[in-house]
MIDOSE-1310 file (N, C-alpha, C; in nm, 2 decimals, decimal comma, always signed):
residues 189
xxxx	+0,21/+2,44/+2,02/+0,15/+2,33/+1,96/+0,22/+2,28/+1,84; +0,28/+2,40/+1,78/+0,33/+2,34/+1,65/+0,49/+2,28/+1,63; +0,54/+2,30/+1,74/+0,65/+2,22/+1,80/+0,61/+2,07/+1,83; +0,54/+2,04/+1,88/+0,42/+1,89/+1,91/+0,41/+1,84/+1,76
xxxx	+0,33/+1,86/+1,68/+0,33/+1,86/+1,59/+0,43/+1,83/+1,49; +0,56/+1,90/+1,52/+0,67/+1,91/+1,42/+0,75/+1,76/+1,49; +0,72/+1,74/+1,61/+0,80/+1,65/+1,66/+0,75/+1,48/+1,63; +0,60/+1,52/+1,64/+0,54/+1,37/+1,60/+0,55/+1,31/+1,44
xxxx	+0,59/+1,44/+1,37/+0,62/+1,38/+1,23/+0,66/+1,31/+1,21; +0,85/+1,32/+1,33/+0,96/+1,25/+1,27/+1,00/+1,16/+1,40; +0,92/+1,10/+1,47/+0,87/+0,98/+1,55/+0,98/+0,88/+1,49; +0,87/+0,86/+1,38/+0,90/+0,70/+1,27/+1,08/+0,75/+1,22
xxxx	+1,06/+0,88/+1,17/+1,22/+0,91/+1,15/+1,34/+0,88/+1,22; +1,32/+0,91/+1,35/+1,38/+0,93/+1,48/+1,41/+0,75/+1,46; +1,31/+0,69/+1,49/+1,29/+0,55/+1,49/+1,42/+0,44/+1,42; +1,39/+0,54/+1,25/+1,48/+0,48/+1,19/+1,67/+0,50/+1,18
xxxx	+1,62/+0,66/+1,20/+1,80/+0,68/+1,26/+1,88/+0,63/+1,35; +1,81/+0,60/+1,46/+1,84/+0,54/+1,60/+1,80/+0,38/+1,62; +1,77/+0,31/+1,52/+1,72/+0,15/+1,54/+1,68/+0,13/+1,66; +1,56/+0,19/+1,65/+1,50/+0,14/+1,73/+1,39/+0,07/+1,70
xxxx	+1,41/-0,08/+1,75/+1,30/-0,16/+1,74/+1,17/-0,17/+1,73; +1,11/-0,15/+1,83/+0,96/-0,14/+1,85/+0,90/-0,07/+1,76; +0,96/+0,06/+1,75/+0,86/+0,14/+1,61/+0,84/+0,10/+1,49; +0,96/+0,06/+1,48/+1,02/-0,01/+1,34/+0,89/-0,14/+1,28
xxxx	+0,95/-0,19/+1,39/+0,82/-0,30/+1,38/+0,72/-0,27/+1,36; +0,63/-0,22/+1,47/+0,53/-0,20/+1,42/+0,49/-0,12/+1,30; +0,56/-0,04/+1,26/+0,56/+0,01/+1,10/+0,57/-0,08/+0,98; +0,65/-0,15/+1,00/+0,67/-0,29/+0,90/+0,51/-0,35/+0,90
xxxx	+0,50/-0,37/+1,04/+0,35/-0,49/+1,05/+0,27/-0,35/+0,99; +0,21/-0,27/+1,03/+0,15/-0,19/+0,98/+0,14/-0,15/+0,84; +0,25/-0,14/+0,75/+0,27/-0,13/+0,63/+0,28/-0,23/+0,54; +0,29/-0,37/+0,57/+0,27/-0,51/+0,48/+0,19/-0,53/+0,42
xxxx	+0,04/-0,52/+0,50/-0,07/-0,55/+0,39/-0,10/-0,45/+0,29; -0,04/-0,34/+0,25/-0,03/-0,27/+0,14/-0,01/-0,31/+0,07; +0,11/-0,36/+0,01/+0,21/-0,45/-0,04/+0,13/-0,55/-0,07; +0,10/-0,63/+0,01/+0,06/-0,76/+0,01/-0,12/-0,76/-0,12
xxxx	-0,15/-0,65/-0,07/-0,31/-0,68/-0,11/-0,25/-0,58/-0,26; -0,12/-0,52/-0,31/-0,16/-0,49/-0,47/-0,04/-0,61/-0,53; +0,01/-0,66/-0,42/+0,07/-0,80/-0,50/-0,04/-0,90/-0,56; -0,09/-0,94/-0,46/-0,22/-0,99/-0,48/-0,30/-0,99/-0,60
xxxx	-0,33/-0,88/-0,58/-0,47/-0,80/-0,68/-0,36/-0,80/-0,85; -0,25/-0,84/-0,85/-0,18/-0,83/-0,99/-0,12/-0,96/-0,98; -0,14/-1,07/-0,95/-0,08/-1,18/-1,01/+0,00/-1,28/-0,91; +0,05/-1,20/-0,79/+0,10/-1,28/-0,72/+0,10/-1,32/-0,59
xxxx	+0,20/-1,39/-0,53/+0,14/-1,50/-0,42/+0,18/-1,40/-0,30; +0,10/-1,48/-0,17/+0,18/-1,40/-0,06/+0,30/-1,41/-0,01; +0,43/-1,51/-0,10/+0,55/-1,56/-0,04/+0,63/-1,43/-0,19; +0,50/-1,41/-0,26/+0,62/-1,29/-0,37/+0,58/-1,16/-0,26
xxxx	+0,47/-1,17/-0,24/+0,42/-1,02/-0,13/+0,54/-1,02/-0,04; +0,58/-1,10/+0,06/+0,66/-1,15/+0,14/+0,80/-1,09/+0,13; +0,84/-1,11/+0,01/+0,95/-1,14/-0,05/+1,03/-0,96/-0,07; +0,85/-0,97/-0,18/+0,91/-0,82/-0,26/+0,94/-0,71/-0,14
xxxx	+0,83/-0,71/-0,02/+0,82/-0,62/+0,09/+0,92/-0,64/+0,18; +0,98/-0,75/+0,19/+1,10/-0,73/+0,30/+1,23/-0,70/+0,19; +1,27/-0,70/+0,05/+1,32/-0,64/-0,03/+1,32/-0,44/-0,02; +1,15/-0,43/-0,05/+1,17/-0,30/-0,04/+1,17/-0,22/+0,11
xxxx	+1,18/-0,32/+0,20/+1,15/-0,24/+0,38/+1,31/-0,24/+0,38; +1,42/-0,31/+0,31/+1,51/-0,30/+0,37/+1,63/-0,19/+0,29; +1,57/-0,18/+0,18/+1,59/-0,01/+0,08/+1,58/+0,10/+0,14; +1,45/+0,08/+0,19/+1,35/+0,20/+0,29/+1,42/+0,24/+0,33
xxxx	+1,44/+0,11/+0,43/+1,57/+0,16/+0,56/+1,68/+0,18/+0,55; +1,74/+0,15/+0,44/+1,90/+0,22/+0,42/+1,89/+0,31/+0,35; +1,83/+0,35/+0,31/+1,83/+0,52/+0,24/+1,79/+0,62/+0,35; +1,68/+0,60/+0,45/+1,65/+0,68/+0,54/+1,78/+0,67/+0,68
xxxx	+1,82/+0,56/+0,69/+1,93/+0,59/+0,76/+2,07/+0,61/+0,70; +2,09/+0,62/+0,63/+2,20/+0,68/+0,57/+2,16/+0,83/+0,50; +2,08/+0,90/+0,54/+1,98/+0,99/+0,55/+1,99/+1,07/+0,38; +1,98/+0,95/+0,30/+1,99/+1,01/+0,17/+1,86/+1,05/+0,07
xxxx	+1,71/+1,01/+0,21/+1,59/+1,04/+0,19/+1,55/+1,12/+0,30; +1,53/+1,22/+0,31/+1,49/+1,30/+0,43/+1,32/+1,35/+0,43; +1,25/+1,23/+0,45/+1,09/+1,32/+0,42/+1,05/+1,36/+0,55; +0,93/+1,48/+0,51/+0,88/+1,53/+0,58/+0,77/+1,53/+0,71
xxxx	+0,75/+1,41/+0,69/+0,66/+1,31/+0,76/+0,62/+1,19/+0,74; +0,58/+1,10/+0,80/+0,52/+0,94/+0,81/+0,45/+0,88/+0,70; +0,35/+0,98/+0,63/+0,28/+0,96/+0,50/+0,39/+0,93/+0,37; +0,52/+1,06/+0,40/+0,58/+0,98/+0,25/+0,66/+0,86/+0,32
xxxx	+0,72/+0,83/+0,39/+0,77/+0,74/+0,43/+0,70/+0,61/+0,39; +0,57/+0,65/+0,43/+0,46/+0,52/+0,38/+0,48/+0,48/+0,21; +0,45/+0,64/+0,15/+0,44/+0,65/+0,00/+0,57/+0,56/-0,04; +0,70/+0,63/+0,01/+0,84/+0,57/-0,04/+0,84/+0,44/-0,08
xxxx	+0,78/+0,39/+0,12/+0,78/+0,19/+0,07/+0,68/+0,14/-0,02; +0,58/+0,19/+0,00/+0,50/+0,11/-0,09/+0,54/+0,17/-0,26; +0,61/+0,27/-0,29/+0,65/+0,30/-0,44/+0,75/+0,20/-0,47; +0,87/+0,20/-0,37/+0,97/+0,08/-0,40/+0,94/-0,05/-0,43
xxxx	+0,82/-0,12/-0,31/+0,77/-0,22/-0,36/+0,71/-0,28/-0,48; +0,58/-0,18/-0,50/+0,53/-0,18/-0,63/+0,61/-0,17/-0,77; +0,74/-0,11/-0,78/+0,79/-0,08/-0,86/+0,90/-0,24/-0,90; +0,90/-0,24/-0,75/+1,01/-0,43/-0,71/+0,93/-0,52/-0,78
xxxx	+0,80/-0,49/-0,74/+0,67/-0,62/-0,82/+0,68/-0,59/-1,00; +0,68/-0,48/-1,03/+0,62/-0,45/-1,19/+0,78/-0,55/-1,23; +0,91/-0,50/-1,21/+1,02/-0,54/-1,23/+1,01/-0,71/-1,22; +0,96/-0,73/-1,14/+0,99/-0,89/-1,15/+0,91/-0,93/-1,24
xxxx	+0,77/-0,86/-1,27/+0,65/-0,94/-1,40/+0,69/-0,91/-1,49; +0,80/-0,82/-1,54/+0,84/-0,81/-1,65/+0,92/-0,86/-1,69; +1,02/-0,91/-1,59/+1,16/-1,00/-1,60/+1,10/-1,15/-1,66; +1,00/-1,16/-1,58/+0,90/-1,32/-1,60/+0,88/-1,37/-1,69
xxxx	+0,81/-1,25/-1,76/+0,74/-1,23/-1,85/+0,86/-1,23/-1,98; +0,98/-1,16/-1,98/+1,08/-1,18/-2,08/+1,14/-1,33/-2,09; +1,16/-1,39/-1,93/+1,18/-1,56/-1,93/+1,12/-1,60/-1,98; +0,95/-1,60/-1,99/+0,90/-1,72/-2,07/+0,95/-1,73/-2,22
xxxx	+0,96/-1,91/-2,25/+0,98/-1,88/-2,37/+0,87/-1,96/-2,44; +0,83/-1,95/-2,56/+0,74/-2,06/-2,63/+0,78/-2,08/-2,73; +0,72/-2,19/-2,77/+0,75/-2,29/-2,91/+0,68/-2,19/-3,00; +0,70/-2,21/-3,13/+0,62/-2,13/-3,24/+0,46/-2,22/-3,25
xxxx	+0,48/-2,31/-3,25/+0,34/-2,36/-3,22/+0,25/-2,37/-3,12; +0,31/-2,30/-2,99/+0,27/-2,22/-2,89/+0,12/-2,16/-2,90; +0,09/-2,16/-2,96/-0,07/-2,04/-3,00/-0,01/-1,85/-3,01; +0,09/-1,91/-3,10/+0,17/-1,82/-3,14/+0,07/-1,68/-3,25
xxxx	-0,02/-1,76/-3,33/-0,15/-1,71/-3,37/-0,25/-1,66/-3,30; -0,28/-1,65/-3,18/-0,36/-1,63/-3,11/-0,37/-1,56/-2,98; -0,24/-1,47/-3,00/-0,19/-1,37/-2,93/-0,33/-1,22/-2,93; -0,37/-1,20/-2,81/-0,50/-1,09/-2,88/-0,40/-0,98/-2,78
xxxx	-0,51/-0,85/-2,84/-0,44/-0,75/-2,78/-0,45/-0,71/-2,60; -0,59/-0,79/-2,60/-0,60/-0,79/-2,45/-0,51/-0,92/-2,36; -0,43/-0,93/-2,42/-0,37/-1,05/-2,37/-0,20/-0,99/-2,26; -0,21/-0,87/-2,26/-0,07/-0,80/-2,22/-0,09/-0,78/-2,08
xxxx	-0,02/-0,90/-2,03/+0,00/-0,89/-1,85/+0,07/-0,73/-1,84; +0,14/-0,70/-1,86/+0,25/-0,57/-1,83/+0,11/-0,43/-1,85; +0,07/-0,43/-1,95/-0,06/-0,32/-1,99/-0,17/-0,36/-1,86; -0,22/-0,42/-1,84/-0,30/-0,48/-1,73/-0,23/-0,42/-1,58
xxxx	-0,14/-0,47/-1,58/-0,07/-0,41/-1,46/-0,04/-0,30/-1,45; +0,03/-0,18/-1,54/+0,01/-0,02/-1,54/-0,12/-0,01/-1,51; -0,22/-0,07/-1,60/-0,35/+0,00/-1,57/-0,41/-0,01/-1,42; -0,37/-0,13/-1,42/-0,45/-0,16/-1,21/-0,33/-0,07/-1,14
xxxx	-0,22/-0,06/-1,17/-0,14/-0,01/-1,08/-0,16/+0,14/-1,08; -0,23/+0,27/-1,17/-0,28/+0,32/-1,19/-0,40/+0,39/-1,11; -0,49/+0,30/-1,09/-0,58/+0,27/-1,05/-0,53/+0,26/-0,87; -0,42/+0,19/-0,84/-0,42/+0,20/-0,69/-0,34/+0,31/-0,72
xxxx	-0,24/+0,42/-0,73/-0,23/+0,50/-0,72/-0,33/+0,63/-0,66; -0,40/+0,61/-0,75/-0,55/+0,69/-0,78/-0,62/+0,66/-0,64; -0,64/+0,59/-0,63/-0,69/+0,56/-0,48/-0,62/+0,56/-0,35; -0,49/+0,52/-0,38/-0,41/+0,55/-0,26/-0,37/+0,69/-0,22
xxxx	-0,36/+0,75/-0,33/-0,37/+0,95/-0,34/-0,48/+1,02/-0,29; -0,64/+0,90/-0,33/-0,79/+0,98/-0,28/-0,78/+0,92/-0,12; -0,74/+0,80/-0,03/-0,75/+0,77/+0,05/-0,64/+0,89/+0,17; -0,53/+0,87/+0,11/-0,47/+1,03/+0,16/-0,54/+1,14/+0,21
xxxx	-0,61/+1,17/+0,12/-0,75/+1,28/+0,18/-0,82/+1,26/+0,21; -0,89/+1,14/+0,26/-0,96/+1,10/+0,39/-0,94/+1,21/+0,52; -1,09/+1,16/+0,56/-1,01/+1,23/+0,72/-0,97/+1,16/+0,77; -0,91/+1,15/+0,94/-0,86/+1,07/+0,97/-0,96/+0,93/+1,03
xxxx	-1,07/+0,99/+1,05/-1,19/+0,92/+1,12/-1,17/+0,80/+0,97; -1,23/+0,85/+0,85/-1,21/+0,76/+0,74/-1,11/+0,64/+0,74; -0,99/+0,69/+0,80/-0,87/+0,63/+0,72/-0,87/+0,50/+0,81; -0,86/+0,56/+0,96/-0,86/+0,47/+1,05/-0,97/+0,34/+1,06
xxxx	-1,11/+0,37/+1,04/-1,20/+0,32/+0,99/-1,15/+0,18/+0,90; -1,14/+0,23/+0,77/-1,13/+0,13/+0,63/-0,98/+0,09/+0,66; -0,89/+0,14/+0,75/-0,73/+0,11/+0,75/-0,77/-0,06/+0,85; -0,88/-0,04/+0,94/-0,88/-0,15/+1,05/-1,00/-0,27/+0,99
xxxx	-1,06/-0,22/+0,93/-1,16/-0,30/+0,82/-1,13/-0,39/+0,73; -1,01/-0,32/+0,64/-0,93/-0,39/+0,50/-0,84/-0,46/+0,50; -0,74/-0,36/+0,62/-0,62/-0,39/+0,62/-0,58/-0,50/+0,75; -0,68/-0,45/+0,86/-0,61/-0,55/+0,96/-0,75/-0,65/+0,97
xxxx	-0,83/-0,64/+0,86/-0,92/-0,74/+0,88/-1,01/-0,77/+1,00; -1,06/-0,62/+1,09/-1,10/-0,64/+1,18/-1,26/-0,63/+1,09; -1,33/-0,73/+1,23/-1,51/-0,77/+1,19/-1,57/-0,58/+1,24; -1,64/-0,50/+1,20/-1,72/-0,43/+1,23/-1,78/-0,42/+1,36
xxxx	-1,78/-0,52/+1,39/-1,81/-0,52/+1,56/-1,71/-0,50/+1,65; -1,57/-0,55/+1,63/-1,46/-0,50/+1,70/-1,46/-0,37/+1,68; -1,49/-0,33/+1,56/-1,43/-0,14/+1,55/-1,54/-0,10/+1,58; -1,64/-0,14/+1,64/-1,79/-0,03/+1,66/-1,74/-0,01/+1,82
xxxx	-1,69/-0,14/+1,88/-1,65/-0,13/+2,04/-1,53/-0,07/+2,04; -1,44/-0,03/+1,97/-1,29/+0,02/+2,00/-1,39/+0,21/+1,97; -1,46/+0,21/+1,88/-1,50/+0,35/+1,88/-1,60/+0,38/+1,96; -1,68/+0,29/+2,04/-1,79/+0,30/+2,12/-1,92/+0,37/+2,07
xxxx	-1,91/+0,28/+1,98/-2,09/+0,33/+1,84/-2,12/+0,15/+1,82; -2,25/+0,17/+1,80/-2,34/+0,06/+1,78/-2,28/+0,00/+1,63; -2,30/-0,13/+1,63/-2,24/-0,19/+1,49/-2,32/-0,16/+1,36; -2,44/-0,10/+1,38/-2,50/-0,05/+1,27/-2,43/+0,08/+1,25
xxxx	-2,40/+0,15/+1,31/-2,33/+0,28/+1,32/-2,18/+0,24/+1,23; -2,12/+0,23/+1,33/-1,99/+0,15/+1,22/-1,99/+0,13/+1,09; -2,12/+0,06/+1,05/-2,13/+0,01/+0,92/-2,16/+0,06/+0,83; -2,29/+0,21/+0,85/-2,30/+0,30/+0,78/-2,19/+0,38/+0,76
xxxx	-2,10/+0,42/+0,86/-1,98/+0,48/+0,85/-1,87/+0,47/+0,74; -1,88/+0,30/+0,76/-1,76/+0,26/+0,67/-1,81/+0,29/+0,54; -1,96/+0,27/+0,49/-1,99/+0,31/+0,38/-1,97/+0,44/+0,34; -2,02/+0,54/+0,39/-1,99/+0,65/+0,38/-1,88/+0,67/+0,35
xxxx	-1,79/+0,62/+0,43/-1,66/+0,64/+0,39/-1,59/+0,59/+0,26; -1,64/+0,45/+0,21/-1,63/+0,42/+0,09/-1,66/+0,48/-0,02; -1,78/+0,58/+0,06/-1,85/+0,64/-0,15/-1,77/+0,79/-0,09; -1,70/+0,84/-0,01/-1,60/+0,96/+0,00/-1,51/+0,91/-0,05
xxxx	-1,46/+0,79/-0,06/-1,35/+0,78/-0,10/-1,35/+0,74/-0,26; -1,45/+0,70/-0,30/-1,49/+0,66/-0,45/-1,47/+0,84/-0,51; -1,57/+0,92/-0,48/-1,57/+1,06/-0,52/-1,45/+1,11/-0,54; -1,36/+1,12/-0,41/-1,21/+1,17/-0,46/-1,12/+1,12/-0,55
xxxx	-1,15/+0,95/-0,56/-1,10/+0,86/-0,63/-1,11/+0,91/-0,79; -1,27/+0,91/-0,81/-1,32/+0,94/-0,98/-1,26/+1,09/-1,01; -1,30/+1,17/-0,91/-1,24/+1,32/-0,88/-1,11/+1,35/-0,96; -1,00/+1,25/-0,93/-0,87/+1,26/-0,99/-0,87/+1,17/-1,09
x	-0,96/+1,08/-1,15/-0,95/+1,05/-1,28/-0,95/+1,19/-1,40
């Protein structure tokens, strides 16, 4: 069994040594709205989400095929892209943020301390860390759940029939699953 196991790790690995299409894809489609929803949640559009993620999917992939990242499984692979990305996003708000320029009569006076896009963004970025680390420890029933909920934006009713439970079922589920995931979340605060 643990030969099974050892082999389904490196599926996605296999995938990327060997270009092979299909998996690839669907890992990309799979892994965008990560990307997409903490671009979002910090300041930018879905053509920077767009941008930054096919920037960092194609790092991904030349480091893993040139095998100068060798992970252990599909989770860090996940971790990798979405670190590269997030890290591609902070770089550009900061770059942005050095372009602007203003006049001295700008409201050059009225600079407050909560006014620091860059501090704002560690802190939320922080924050999804924190949760993308508690969401890791989900089970899998969880992950899949709030993964087809958030991420692929399916209605509650689709996932009550894909799991074959009543939509009130579903719905308590996902909650549940939410305040499991809140506890782990505060847990590692």
């Amino acid at each position: 069994m643990e030969d099974t196991l050892t082999q389904g790790k490196f599926k996605l690995l296999d995938a990327f040594l060997n270009n092979e299409e299909v998996p690839i894809r669907e890992f990309y489609i799979a892994e965008y709205p990560k990307t997409k929803y903490y671009i979002l949640k910090n300041g930018g559009t879905v053509d920077n989400a767009k941008d930054v993620f096919q920037e960092a999917y194609f790092v991904c992939w030349k480091k893993l095929s040139s095998r100068k990242f060798q992970p252990k499984n599909k989770n860090e692979i996940e971790a990798y892209l979405f670190t590269i990305a997030r890290n591609k996003w902070i770089d550009q708000t900061r770059a942005a943020t050095k372009r602007k320029t203003t006049s001295i009569n700008d409201k050059m006076y009225q600079l407050a301390a909560d006014d620091n896009p860059t501090g704002e963004l560690e802190k939320k970025d922080k924050q999804l860390t924190i949760t993308l680390a508690a969401f890791e420890n989900l089970g899998q029933g969880c992950k899949d759940l709030l993964t087809q909920f958030y991420f692929n934006k399916m209605s509650l009713r689709t996932i009550a029939e894909k799991l074959n439970i009543e939509e009130a079922s579903a719905k308590n589920k996902k909650y549940r699953c939410i305040q499991k995931l809140k506890e782990l979340a505060l847990g590692k605060n």
